[in-house]
TIZAVO-963777 format. One record per residue (C-alpha): y, z, x; residue in three letters. Coordinates in nm, 2 decimals. Layout:
% TIZAVO-963777
<rec <Y Z X> "ALA">
...
% end
This chain:
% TIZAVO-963777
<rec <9.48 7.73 11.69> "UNK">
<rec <9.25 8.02 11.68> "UNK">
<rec <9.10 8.17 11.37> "UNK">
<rec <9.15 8.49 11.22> "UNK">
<rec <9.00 8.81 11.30> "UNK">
<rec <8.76 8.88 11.09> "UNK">
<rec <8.91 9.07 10.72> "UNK">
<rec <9.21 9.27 10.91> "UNK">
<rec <9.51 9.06 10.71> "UNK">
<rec <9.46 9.21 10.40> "UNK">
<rec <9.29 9.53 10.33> "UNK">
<rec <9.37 9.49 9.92> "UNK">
<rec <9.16 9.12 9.93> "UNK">
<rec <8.86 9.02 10.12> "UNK">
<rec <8.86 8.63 10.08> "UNK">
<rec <8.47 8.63 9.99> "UNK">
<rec <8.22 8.38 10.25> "UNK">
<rec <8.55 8.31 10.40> "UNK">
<rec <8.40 8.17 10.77> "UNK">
<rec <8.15 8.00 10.55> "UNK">
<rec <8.43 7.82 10.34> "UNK">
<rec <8.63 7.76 10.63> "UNK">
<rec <8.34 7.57 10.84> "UNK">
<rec <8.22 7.36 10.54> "UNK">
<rec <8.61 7.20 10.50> "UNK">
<rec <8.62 7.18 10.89> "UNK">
<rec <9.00 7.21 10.92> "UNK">
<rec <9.19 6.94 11.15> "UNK">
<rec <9.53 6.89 11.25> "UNK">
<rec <9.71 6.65 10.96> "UNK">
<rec <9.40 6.71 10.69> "UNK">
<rec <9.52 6.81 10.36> "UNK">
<rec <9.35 7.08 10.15> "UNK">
<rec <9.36 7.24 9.80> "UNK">
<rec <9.29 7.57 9.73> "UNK">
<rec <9.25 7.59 9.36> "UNK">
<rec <9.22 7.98 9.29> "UNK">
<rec <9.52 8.11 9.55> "UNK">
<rec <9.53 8.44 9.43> "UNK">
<rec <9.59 8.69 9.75> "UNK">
<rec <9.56 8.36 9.94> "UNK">
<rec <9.27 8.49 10.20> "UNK">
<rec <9.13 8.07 10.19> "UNK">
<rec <9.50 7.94 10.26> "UNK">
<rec <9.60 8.17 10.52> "UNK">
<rec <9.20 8.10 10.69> "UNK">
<rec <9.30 7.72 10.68> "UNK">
<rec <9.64 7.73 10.78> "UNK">
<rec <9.55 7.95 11.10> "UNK">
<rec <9.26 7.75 11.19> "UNK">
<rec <9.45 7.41 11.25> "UNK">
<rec <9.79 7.26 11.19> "UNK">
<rec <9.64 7.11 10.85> "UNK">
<rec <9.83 7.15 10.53> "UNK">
<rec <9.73 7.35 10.19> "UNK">
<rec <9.85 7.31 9.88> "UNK">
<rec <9.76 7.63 9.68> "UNK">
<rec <9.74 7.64 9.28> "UNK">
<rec <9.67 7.96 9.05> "UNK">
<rec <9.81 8.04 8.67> "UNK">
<rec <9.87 8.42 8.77> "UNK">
<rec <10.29 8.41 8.78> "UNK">
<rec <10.21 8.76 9.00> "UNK">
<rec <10.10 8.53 9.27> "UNK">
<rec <10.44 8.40 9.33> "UNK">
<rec <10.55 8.66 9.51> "UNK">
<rec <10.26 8.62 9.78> "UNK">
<rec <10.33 8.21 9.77> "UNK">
<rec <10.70 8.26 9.88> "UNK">
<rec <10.56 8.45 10.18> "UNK">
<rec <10.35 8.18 10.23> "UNK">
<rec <10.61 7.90 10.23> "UNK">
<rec <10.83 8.10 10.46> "UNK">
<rec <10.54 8.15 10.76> "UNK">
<rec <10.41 7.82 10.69> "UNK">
<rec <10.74 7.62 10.60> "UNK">
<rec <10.63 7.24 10.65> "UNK">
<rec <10.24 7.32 10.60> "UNK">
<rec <10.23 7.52 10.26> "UNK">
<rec <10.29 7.47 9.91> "UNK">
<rec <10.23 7.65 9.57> "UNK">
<rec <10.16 7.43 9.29> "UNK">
<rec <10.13 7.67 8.97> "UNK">
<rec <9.88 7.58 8.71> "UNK">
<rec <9.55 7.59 8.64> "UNK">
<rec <9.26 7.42 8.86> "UNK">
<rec <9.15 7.24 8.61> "UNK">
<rec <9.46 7.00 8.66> "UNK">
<rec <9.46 7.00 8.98> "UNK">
<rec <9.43 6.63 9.01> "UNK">
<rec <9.77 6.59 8.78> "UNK">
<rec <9.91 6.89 8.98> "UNK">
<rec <9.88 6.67 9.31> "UNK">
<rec <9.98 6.33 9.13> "UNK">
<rec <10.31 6.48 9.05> "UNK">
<rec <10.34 6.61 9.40> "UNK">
<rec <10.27 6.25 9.58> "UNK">
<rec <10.03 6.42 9.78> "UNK">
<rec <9.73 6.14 9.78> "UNK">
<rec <9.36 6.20 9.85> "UNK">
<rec <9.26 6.49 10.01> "UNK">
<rec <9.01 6.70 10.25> "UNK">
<rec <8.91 6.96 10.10> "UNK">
<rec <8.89 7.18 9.81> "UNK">
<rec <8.82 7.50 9.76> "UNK">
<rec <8.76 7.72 9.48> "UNK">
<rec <8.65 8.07 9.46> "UNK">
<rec <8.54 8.12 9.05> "UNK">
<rec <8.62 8.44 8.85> "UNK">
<rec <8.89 8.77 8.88> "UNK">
<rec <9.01 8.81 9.23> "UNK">
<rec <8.97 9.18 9.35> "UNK">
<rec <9.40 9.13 9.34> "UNK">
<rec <9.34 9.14 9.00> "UNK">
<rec <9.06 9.37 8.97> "UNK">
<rec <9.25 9.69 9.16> "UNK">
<rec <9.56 9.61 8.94> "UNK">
<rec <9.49 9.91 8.65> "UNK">
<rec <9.78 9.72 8.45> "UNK">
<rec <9.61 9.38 8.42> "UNK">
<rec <9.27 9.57 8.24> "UNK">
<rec <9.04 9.36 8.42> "UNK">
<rec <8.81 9.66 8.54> "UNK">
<rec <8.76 9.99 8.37> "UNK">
<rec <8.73 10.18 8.74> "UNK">
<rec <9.13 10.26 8.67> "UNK">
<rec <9.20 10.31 8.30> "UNK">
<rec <9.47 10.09 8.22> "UNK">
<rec <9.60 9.88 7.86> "UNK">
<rec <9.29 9.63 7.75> "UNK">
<rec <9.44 9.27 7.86> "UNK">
<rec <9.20 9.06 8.12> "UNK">
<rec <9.50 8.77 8.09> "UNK">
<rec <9.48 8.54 8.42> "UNK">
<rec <9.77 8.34 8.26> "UNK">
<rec <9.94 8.70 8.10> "UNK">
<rec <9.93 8.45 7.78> "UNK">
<rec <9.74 8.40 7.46> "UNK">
<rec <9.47 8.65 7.35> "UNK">
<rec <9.42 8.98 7.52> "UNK">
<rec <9.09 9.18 7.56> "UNK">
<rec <9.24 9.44 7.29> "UNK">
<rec <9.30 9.12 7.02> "UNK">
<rec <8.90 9.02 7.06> "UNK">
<rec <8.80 9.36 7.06> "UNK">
<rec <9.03 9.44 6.76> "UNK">
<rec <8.99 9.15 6.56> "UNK">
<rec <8.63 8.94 6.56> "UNK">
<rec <8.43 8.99 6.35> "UNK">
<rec <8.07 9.17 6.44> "UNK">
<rec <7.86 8.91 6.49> "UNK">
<rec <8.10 8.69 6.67> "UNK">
<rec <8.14 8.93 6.92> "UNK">
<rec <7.83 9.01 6.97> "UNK">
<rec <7.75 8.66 7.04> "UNK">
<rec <8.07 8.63 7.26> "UNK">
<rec <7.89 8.92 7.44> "UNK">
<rec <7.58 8.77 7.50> "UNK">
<rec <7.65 8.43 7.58> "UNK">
<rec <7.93 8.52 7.85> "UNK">
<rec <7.87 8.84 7.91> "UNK">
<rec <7.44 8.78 7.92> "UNK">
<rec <7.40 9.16 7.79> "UNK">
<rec <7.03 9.22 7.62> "UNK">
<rec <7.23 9.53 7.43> "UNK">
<rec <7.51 9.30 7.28> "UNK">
<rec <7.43 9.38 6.92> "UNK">
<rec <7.46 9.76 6.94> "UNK">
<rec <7.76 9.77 7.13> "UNK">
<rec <7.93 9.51 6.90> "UNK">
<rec <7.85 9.73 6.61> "UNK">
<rec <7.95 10.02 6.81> "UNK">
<rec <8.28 9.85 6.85> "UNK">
<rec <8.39 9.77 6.49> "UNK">
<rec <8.26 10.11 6.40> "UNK">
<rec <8.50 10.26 6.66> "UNK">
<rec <8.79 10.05 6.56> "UNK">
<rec <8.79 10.16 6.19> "UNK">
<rec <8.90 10.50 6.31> "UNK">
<rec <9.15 10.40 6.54> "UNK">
<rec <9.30 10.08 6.75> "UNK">
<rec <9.09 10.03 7.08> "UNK">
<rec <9.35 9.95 7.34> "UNK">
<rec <9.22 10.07 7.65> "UNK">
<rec <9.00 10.00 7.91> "UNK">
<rec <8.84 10.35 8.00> "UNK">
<rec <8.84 10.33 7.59> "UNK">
<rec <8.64 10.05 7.56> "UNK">
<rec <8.39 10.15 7.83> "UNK">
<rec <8.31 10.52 7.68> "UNK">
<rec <8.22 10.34 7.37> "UNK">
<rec <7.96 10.14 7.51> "UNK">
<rec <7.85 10.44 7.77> "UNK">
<rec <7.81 10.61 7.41> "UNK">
<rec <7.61 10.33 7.21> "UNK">
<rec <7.41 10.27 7.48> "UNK">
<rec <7.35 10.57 7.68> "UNK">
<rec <7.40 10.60 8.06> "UNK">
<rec <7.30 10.79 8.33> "UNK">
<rec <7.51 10.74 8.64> "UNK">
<rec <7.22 10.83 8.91> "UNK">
<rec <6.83 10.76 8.81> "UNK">
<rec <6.57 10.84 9.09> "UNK">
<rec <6.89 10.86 9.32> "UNK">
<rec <7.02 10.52 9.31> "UNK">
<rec <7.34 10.41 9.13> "UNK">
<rec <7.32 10.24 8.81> "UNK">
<rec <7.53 9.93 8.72> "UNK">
<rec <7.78 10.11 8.45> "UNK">
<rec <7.67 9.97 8.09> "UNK">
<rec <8.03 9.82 8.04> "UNK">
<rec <8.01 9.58 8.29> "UNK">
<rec <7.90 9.32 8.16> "UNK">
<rec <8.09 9.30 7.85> "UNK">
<rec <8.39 9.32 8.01> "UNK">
<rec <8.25 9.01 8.22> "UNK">
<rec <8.21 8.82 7.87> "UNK">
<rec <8.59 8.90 7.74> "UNK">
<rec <8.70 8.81 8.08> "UNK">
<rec <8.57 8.47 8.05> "UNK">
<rec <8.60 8.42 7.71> "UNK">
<rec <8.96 8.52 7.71> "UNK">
<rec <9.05 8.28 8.02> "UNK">
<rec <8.77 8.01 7.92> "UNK">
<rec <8.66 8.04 8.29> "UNK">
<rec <8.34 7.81 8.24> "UNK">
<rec <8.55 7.55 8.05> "UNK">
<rec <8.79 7.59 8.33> "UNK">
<rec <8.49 7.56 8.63> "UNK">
<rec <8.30 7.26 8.47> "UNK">
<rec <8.71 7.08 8.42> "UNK">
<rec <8.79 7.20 8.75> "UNK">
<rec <8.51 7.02 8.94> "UNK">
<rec <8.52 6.69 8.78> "UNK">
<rec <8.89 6.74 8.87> "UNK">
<rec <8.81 6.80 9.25> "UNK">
<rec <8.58 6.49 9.26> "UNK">
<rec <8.86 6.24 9.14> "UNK">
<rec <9.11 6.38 9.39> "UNK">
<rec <8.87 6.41 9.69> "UNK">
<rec <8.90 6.12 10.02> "UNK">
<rec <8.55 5.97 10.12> "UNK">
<rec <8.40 6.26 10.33> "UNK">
<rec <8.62 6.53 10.16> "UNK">
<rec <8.43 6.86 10.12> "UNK">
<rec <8.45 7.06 9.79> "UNK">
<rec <8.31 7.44 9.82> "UNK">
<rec <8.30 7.66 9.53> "UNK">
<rec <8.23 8.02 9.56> "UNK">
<rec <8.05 8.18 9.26> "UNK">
<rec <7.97 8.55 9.17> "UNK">
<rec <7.74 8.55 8.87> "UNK">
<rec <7.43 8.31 8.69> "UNK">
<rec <7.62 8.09 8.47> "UNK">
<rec <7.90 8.02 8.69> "UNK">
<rec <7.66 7.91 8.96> "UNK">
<rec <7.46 7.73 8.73> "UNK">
<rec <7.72 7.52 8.64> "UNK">
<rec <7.83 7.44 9.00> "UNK">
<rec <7.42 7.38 9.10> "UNK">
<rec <7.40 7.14 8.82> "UNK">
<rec <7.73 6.94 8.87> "UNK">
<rec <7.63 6.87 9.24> "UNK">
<rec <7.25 6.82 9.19> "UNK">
<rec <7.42 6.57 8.86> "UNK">
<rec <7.69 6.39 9.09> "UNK">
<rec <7.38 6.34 9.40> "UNK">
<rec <7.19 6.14 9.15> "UNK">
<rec <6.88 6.42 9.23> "UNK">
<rec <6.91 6.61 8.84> "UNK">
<rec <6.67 6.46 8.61> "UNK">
<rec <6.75 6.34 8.27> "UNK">
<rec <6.55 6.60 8.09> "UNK">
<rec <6.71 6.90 8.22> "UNK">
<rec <6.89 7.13 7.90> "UNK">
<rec <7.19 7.16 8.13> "UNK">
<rec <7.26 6.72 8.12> "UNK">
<rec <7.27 6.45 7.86> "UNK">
<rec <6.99 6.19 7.90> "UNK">
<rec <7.12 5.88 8.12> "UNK">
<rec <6.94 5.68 8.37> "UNK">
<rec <6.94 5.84 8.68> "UNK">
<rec <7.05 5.49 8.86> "UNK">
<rec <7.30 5.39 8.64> "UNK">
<rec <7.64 5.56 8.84> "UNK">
<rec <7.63 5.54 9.20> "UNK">
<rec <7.64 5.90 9.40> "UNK">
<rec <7.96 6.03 9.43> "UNK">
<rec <7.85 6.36 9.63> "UNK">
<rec <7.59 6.46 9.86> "UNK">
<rec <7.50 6.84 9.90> "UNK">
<rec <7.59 6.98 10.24> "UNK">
<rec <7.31 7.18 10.25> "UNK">
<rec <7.02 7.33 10.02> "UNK">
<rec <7.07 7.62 9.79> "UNK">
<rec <7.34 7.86 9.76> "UNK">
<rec <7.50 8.03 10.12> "UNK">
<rec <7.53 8.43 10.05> "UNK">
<rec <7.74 8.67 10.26> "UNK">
<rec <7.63 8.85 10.55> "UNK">
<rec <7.50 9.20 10.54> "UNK">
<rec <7.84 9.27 10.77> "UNK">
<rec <8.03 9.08 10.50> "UNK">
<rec <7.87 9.31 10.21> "UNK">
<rec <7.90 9.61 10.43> "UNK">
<rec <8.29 9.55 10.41> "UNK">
<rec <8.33 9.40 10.07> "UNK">
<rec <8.09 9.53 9.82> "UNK">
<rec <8.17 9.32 9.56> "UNK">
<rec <8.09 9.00 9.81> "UNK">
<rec <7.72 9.08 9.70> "UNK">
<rec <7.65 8.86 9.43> "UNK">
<rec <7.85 8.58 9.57> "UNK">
<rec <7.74 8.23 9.66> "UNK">
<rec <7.86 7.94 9.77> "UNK">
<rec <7.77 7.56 9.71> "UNK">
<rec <7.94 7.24 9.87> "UNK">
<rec <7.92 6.90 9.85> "UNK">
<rec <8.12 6.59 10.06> "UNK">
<rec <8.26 6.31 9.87> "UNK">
<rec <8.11 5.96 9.89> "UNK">
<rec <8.25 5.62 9.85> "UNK">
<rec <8.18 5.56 9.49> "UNK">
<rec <8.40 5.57 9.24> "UNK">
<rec <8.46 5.93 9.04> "UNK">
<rec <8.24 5.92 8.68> "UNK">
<rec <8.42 5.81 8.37> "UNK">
<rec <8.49 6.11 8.09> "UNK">
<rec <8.21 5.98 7.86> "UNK">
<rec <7.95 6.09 8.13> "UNK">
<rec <8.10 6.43 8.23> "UNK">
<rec <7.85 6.76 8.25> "UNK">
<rec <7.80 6.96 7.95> "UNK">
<rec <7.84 7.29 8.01> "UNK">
% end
């Protein structure tokens, strides 16, 4: 079976490094997969037309069931949707009897499903009610925004959201929600525009809008993405066959970080005194990945010509040795 052309599936979701994903996993007739992060499944659909292989897909979004019942009907013997977090994908394929597999992929943070859906307040771009829920569960945007207190969110802000400006606009927050509930997205945004000034065009280029990265801290606050990425890989690694491949995708510093770290760790090639790792001796657990290759793979200027927001991706992979996965007491710290 052929591959895909090239993005024409699915104008409202470029599956980001797609090719790139799809020739690290090196789909084969009777190889099983698991796409962690299904969302608008662009990585499924790549796999399943590549090769009669077989995908299990996984994603806590209940609006991705929809799109998986499409998915088992095209692909009736080949496909199925597992719902859940990645983070369990390993007890997600226990309970399925599915066995070692492949491949997994995973492609970190909001799909642009998500982001063009004004109703799930993921992006101020449409205005739309303050929520950032993956799971459409727990905590909203509006609830942090609402209820923590300054300095908390400030923190919150500059930990996950790695803004220089986080004290201002958290003060400019609780000073804004004194005189009235902040519920919206384009709400939220021309308070921060306010307390830190911004001018959309300087010297003729296009500045980043000062709201983006807070909203990048709730997000990942609210849906404890990093906790979910660091689980999520330890996860892949007890679930993988000798010679599986594991490719993660990653579109900003601390998700990648995270992902560097956990294959440079697992490699044996980390040193004890980085920040990122507790001290152990570096010969003390055998291997259990090696890196494909060096560095992180970014998209094609084609690929970012199509899918702007493909720019800051990366990807990292790693194939599954022998050795046993590592024991919970020597797990990566985030």
């Amino acid at each position: 079976m052929m591959p895909e052309p090239p993005y024409t599936h699915d104008p409202s979701h470029f599956p980001v490094l797609r090719d790139e994903v799809i020739e690290v996993l090196r789909p084969k007739e009777g190889r099983k997969f698991v796409d962690g992060t299904f969302g608008a499944g662009g990585y499924t659909r790549a796999l399943l037309f590549a090769d009669k292989c077989h995908v299990w897909a996984i994603d806590r979004d209940p609006n991705v069931l929809e799109t998986s019942k499409k998915f088992a009907e095209t692909f009736p013997k080949r496909f199925n949707f597992l719902p859940g977090t990645f983070s369990k994908m390993d007890e997600l394929v226990d309970e399925a009897d599915v066995g070692l597999v492949d491949g997994v992929a995973l492609d970190i943070g909001v799909s642009s499903m998500q982001l063009d859906q004004a109703e799930r307040g993921f992006s101020f771009q449409k205005d739309g009610p303050l929520d950032m829920r993956m799971s459409v569960s727990g905590q909203s945007a509006a609830d942090i925004v609402n209820e923590m207190e300054e300095e908390e969110l400030a923190n919150l802000i500059y930990q996950y959201g790695e803004e220089r400006q986080s004290r201002r606009i958290a003060k400019a927050i609780v000073q804004a929600r004194t005189e009235q509930p902040i519920t919206r997205t384009v709400q939220l945004a021309d308070i921060i525009a306010s307390a830190v000034g911004f001018r959309k065009m300087v010297r003729g280029r296009k500045q980043i809008h000062p709201a983006t990265r807070t909203f990048q801290g709730l997000r990942i606050f609210i849906n404890d993405e990093l906790g979910e990425l660091i689980r999520g890989l330890r996860a892949a690694e007890r679930i993988l066959a000798p010679g599986g491949v594991l490719a993660v995708v990653t579109f900003h510093s601390l998700e990648d970080r995270i992902v560097k770290n956990f294959f440079k760790e697992r490699a044996g090639e980390l040193s004890s005194g980085s920040r990122h790792m507790p001290d152990r001796n570096a010969n003390s657990t055998p291997p259990t990945f090696e890196m494909i290759f060096r560095g992180g793979k970014k998209p094609t200027a084609e690929e970012i010509k199509l899918n702007a927001r493909s720019r800051s991706a990366k990807l990292r992979a790693g194939r599954r040795t022998e050795a046993d996965a590592w024991p919970d007491e020597q797990e990566t710290a985030a």
